[in-house]
N, CA, C and O of each residue as an XYZ file, in Angstrom:
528
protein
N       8.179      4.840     -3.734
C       7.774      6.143     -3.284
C       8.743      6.578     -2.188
O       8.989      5.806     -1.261
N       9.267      7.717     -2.256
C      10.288      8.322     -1.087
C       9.106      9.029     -0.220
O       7.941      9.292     -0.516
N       9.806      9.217      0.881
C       8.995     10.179      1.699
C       9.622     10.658      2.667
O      10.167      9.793      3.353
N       9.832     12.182      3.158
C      10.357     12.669      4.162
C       9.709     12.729      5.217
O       8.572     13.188      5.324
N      10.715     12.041      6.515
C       9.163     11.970      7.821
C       9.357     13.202      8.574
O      10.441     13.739      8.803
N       8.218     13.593      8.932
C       8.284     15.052      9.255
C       7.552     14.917     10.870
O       7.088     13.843     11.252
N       7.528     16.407     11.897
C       6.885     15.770     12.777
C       5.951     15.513     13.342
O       5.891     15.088     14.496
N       4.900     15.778     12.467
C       3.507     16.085     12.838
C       3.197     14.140     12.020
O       2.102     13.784     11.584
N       4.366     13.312     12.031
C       4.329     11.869     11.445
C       4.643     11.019     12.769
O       4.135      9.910     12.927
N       5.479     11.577     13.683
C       6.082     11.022     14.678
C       5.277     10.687     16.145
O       4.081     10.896     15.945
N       5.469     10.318     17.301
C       4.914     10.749     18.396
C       6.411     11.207     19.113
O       7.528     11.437     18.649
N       5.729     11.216     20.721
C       6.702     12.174     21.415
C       7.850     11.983     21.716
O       8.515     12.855     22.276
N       8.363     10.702     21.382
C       9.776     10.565     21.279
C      10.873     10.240     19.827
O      11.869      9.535     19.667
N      10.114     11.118     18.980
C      10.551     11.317     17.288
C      10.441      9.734     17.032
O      11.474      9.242     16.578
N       9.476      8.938     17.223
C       9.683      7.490     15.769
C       7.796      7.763     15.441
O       6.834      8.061     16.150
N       7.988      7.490     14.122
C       7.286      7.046     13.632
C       5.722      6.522     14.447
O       5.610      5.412     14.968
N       4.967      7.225     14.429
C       3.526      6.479     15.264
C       3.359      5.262     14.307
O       3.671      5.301     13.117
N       2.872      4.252     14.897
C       3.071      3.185     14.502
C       1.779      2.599     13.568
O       1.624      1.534     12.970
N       0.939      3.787     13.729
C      -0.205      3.605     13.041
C      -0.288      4.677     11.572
O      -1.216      4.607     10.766
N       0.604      5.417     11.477
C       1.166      6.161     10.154
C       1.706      5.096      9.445
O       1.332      5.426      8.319
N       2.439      3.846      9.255
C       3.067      3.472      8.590
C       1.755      2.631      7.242
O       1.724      2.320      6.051
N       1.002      2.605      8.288
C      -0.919      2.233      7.467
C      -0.973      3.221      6.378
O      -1.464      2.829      5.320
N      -0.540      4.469      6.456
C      -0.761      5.674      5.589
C       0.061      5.897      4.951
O      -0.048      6.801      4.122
N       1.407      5.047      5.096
C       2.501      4.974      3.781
C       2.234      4.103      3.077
O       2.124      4.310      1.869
N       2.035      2.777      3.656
C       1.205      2.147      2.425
C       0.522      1.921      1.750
O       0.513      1.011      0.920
N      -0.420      2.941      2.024
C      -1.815      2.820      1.136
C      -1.306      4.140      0.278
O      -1.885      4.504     -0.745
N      -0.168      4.797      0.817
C      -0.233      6.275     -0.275
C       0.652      5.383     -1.365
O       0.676      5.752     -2.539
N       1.254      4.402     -1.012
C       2.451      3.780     -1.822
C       1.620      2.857     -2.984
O       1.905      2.877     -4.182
N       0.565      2.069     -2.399
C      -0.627      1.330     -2.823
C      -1.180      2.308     -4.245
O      -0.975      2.159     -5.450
N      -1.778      3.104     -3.646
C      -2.554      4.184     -4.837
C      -1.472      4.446     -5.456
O      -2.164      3.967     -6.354
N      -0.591      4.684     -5.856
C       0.646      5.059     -6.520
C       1.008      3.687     -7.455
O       1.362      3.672     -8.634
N       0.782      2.437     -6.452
C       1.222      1.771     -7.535
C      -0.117      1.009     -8.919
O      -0.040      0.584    -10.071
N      -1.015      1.175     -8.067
C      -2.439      1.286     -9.097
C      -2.229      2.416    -10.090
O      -2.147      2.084    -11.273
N      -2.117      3.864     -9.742
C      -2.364      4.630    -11.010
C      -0.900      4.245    -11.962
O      -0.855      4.771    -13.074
N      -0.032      3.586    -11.657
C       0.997      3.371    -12.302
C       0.453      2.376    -13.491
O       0.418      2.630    -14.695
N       0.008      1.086    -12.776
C      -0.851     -0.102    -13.649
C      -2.057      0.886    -14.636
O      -2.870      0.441    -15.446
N      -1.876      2.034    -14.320
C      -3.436      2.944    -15.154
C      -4.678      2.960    -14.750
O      -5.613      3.344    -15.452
N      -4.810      2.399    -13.185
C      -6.204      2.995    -12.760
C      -5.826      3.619    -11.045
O      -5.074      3.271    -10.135
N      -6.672      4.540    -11.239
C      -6.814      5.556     -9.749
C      -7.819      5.074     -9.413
O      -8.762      4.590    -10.040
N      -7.525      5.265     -7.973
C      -8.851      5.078     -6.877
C     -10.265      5.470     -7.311
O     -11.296      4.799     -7.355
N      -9.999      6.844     -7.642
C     -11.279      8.088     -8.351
C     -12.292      7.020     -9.258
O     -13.431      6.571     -9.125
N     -10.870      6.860    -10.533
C     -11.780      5.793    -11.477
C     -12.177      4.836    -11.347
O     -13.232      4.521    -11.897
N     -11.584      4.108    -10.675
C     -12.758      2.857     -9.940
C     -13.423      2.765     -9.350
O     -14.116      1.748     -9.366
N     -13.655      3.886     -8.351
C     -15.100      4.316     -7.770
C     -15.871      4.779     -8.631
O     -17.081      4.600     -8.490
N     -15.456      5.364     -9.542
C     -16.626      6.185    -10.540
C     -17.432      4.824    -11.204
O     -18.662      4.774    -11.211
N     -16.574      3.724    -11.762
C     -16.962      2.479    -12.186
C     -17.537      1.408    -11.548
O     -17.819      0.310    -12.028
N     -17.744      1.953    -10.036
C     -18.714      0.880     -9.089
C     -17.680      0.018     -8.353
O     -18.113     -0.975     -7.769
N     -16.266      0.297     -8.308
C     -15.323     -0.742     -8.128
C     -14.809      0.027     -6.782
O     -14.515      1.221     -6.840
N     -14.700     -0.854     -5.342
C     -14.088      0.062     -4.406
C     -13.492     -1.275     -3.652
O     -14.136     -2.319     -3.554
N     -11.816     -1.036     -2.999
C     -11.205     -1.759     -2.504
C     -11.107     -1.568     -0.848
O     -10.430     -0.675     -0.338
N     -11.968     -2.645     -0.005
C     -11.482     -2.303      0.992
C     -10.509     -3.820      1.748
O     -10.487     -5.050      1.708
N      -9.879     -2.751      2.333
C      -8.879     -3.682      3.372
C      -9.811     -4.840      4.365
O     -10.619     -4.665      5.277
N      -9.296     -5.997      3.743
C      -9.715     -7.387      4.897
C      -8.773     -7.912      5.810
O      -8.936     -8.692      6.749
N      -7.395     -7.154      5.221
C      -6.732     -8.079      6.418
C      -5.388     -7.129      5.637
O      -5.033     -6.762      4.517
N      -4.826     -7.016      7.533
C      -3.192     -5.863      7.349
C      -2.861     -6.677      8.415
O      -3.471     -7.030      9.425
N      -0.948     -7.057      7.638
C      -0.403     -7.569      8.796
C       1.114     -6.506      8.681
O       1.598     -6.160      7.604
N       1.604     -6.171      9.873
C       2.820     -5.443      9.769
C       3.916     -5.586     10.541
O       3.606     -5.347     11.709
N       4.914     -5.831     10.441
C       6.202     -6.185     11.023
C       6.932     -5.181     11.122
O       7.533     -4.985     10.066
N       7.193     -4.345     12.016
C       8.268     -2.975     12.564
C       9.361     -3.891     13.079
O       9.081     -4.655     14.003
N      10.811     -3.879     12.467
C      11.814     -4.711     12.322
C      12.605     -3.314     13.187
O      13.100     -3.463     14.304
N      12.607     -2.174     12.552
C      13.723     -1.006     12.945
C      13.131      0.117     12.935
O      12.819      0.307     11.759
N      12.793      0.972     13.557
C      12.104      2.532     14.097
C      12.471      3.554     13.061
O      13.656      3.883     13.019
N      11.560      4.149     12.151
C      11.617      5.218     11.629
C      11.776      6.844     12.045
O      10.688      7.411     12.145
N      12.708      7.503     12.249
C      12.591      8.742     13.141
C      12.179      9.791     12.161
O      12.101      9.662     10.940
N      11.888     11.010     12.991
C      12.145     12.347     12.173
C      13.235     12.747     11.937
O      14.292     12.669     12.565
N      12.877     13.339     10.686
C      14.032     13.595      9.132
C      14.434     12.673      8.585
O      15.235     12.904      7.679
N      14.103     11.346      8.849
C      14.312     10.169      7.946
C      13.763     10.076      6.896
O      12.536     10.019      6.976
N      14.357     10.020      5.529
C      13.951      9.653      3.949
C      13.919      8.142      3.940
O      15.000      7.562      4.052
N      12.528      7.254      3.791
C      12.064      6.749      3.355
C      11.649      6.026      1.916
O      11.029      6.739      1.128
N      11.926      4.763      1.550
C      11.478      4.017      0.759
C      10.709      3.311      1.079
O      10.994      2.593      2.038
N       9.325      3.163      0.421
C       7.815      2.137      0.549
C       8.153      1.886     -0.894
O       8.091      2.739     -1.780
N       8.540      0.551     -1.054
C       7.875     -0.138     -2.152
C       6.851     -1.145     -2.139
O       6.662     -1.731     -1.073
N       6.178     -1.437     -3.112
C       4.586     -2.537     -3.566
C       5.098     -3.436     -4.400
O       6.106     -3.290     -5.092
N       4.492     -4.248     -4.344
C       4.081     -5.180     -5.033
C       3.085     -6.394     -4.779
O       2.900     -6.716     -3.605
N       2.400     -7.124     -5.833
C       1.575     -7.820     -6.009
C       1.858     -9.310     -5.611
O       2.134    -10.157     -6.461
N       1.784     -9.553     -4.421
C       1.731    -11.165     -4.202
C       0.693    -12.029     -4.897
O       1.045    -12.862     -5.732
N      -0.870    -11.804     -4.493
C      -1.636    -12.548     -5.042
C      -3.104    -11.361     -5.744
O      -3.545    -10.334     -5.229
N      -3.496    -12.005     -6.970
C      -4.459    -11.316     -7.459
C      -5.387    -12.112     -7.532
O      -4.843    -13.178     -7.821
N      -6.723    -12.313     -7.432
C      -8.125    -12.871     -7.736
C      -9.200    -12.431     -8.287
O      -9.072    -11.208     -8.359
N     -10.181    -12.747     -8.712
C     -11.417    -11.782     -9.442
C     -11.713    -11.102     -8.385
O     -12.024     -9.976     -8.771
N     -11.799    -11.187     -7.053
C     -12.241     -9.935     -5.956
C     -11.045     -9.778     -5.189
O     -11.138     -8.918     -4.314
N     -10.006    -10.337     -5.269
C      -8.834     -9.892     -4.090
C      -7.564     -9.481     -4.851
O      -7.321     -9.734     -6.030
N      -6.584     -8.619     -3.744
C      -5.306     -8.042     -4.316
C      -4.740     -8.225     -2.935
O      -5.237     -7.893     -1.859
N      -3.315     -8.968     -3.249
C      -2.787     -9.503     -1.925
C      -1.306     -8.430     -2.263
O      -0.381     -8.941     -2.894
N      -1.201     -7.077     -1.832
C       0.398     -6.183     -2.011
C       0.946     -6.532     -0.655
O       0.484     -6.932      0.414
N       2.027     -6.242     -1.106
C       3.471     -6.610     -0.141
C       4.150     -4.896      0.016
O       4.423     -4.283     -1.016
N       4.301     -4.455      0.958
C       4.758     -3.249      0.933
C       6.490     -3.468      1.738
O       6.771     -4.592      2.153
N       7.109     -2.781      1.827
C       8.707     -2.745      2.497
C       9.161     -1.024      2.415
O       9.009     -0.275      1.451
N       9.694     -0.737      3.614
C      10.156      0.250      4.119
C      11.639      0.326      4.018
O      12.254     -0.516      4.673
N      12.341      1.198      3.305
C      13.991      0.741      3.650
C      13.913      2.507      4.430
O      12.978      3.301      4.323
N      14.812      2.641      4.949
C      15.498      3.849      5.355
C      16.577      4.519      4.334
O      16.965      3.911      3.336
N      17.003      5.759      4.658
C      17.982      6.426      3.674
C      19.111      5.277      4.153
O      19.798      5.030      3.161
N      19.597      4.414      5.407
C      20.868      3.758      5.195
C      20.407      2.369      4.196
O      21.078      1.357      3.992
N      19.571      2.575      3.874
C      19.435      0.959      3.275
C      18.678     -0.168      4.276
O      18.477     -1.363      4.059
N      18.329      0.655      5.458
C      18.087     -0.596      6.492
C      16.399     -1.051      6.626
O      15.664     -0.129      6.979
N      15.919     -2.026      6.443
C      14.621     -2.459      6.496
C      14.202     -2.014      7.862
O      14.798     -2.272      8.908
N      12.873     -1.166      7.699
C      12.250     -1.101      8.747
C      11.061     -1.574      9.240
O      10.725     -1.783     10.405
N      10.457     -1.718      8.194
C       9.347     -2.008      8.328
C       8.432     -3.332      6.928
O       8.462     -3.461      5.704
N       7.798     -3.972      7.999
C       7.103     -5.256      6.298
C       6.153     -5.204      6.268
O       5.815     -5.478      7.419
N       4.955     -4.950      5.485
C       3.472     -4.769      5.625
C       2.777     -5.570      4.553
O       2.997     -5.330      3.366
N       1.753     -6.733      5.029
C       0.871     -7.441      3.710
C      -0.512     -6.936      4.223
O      -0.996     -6.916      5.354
N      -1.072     -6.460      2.784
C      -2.232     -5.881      2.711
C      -3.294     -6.854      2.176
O      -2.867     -7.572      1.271
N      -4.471     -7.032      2.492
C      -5.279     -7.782      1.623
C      -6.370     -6.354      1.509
O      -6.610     -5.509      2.372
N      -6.747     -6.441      0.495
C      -8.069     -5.716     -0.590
C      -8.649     -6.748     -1.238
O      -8.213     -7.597     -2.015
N     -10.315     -6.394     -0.515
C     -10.936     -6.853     -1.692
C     -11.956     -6.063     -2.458
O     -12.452     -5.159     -1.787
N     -12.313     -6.148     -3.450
C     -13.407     -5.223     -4.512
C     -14.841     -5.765     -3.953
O     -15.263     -6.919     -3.884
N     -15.421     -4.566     -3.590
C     -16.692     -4.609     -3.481
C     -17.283     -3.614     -4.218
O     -16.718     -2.589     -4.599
N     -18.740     -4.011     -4.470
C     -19.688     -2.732     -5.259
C     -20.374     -1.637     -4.283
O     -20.082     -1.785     -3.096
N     -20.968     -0.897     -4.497
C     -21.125      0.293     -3.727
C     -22.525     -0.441     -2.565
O     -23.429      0.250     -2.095
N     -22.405     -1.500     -2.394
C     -23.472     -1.839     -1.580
C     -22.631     -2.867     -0.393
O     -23.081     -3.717      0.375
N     -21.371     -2.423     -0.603
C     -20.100     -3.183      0.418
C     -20.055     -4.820      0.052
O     -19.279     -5.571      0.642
N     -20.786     -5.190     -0.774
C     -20.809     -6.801     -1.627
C     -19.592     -7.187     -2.304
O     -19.026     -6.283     -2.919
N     -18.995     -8.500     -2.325
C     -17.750     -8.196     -3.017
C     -18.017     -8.931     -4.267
O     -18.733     -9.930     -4.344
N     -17.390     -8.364     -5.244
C     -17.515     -8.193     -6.503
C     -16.524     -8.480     -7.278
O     -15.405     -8.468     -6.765
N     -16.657     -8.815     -8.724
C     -14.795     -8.586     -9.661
C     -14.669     -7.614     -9.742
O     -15.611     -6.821     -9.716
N     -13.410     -7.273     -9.875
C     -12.945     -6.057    -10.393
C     -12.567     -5.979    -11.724
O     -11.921     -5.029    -12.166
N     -12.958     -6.992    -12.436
C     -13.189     -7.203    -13.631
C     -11.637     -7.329    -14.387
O     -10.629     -6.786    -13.936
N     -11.665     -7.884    -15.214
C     -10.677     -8.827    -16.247
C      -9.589     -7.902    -16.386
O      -8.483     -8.283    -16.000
N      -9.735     -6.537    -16.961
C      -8.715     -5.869    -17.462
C      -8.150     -5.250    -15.888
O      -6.967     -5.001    -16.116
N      -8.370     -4.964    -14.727
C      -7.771     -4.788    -13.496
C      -6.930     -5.900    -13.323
O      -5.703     -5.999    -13.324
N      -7.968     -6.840    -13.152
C      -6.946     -7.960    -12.936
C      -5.656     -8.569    -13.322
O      -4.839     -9.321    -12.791
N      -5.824     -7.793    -14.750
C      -4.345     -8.318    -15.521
C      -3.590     -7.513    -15.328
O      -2.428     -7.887    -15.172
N      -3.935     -5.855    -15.240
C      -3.524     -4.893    -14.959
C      -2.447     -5.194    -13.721
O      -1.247     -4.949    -13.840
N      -3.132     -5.845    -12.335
C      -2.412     -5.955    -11.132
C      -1.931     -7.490    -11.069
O      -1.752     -7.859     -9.909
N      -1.733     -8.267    -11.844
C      -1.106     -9.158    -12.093
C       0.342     -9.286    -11.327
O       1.141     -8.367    -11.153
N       0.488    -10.727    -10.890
C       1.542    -10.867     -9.813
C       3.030    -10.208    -10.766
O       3.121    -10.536    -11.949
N       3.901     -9.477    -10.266
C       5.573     -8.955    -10.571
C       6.007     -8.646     -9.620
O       5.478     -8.362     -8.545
N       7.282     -8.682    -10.018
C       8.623     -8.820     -9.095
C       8.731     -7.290     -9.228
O       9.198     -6.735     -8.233
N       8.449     -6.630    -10.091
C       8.412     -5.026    -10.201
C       7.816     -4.077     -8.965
O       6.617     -4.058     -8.688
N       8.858     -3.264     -8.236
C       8.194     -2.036     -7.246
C       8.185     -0.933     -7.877
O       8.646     -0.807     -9.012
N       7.487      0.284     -6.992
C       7.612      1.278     -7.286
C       8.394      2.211     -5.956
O       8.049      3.288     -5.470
N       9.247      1.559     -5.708
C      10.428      2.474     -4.741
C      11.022      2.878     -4.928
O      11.695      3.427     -4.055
């Protein structure tokens, strides 16, 4: 996913608030689910909802305004209730800025955690494949 950082993304000395980069990866996240063929929408409609148990993030190099952005995903670990993505930030020079591991797990609409059942699972199956 590209993204242009704009400045209502930044704080007051143009980088990146450091708590936006949470909101590139989860926009990068949903992107790479409807890619596998399911949206957020439809798995809520199906009783299936992913919440975050654990975010770890590494800011290596400062994102400014007007910087074009790469977030790519991918799938470290999958389980009948967990999805372990790996997110990475490059900059327009190529330079890593940022490393983010996400844990999700599937719970049912009563916050219980649950499978997300067989065909997700294969769906988000561990690859070396991004979507950056």
């Amino acid at each position: 996913m590209q993204k242009t950082i704009f400045y209502h993304d930044t704080d007051c000395g143009g980088v990146v608030y450091y708590g936006n980069y949470l909101k590139f990866f989860e926009e990068a996240r949903t992107l790479y689910m409807a890619q596998k063929g399911y949206s957020v929408a439809s798995l809520m409609q199906q009783g299936k909802f992913f919440v975050v148990a654990r975010q770890e993030v590494e800011y290596k190099f400062p994102v400014r305004y007007a910087d074009v952005i790469t977030v790519s995903t991918k799938v470290l670990e999958v389980s009948d209730i967990k999805i372990v993505f790996e997110n990475t930030i490059i900059n327009q020079n190529g330079r890593l800025c940022t490393k983010g591991k996400t844990t999700l797990v599937c719970v049912d609409k009563n916050g219980v955690p649950s499978s997300m059942g067989v065909e997700v699972k294969h769906a988000m199956a561990v690859t070396p494949q991004t979507n950056g």
